[in-house]
N, C-alpha and C positions, 0 to 999 in steps of 0.2 A: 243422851249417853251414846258413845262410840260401841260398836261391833269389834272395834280394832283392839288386836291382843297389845298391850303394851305392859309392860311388866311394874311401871310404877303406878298403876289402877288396882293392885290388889290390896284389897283394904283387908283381907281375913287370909289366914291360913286354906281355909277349904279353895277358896278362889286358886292361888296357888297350885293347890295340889289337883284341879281340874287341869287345868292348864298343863300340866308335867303328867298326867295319865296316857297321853297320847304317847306321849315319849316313851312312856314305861311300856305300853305294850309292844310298840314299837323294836322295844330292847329284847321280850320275853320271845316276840315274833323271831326276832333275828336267830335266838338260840335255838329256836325249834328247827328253822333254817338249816344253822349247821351242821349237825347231825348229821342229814344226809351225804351234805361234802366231805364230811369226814370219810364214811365209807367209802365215797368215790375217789377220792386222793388214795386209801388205802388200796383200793382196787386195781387204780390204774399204776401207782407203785408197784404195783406187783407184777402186772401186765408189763413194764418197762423190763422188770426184772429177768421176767422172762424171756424177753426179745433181748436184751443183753447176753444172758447165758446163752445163748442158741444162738447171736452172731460170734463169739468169743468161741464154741464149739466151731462153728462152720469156719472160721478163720483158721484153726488149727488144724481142724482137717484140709482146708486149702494148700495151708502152707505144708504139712507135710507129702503130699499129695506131690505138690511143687520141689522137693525136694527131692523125691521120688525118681522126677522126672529129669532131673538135672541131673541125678548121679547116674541115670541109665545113658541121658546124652551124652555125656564125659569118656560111656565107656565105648560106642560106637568105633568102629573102625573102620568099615567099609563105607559105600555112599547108599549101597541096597540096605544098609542095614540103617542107617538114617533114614533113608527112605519108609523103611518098614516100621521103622521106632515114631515115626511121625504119626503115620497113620493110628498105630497103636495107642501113642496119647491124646491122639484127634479123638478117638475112641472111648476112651477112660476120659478125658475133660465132657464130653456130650453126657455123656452118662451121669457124672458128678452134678454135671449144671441142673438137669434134669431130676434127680435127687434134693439136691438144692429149692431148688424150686417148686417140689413136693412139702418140704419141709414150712418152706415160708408161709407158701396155702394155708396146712396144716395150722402153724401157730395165729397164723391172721385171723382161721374161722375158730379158734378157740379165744383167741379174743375181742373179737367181733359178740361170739355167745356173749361172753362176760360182759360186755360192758349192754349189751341189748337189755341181758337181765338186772344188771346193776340200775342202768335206765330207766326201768318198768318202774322196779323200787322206790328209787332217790324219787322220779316225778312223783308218784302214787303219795308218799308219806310230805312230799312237801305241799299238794296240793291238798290231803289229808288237813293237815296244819292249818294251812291257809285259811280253808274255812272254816275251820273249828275258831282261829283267833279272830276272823271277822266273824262271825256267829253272838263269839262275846263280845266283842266289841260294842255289835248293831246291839246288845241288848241293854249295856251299861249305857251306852247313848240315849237308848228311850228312856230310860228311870228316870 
């Protein structure tokens, strides 16, 4: 008698349903699985969310910023006074970029936290998992 699964060797119902056990836990495995990615799509959705709102912020303050800067050049009339209006948005743009660049830190190491501790989590409960389903597995195998 062959080792080899083939599927028109089962003479009984039980034979069958051995054979599709592996499958099925294999199924149960996988939902235990998702769970965690669910949280982590949520997570990182959200993380996305907020690096959208906060470049859409930063773009508006750019552009008016820029704006700013345009209406003050327009109104120049001498060359000392361009001269000195240059300096001055040399000034004011260092400082923004600088701000800026505070801000990105800022939102990067908040979510850097988040996904460190989302991390911990998802791995902790899927390895959880893991061997809780290979636990029963190895036990339904010895029976």
């Amino acid at each position: 008698m062959h080792n080899d699964v083939n599927v028109t060797n089962y003479h009984t119902t039980e034979d069958a349903t051995m054979y599709t056990e592996g499958f099925d836990q294999w199924a149960k495995l996988n939902k235990n699985f998702t769970a965690p990615f669910n949280e982590w799509n949520k997570a990182t959705s959200e993380i996305c969310k907020r690096i959208s709102d906060q470049n859409l912020e930063l773009f508006g303050e750019n552009f008016s910023r820029f704006s700013d800067q345009v209406k003050r050049l327009s109104n120049v009339k001498k060359p000392e006074d361009l001269f000195n209006l240059q300096k001055d948005l040399m000034s004011e743009n260092i400082t923004a970029s600088i701000e800026l660049m505070q801000k990105i830190i800022h939102i990067t190491m908040e979510n850097m936290e988040d996904i460190a501790k989302l991390w911990g989590s998802t791995a902790a409960k899927i390895s959880e998992k893991a061997v809780e389903k290979a636990q029963k597995f190895a036990e339904k195998t010895e029976k």
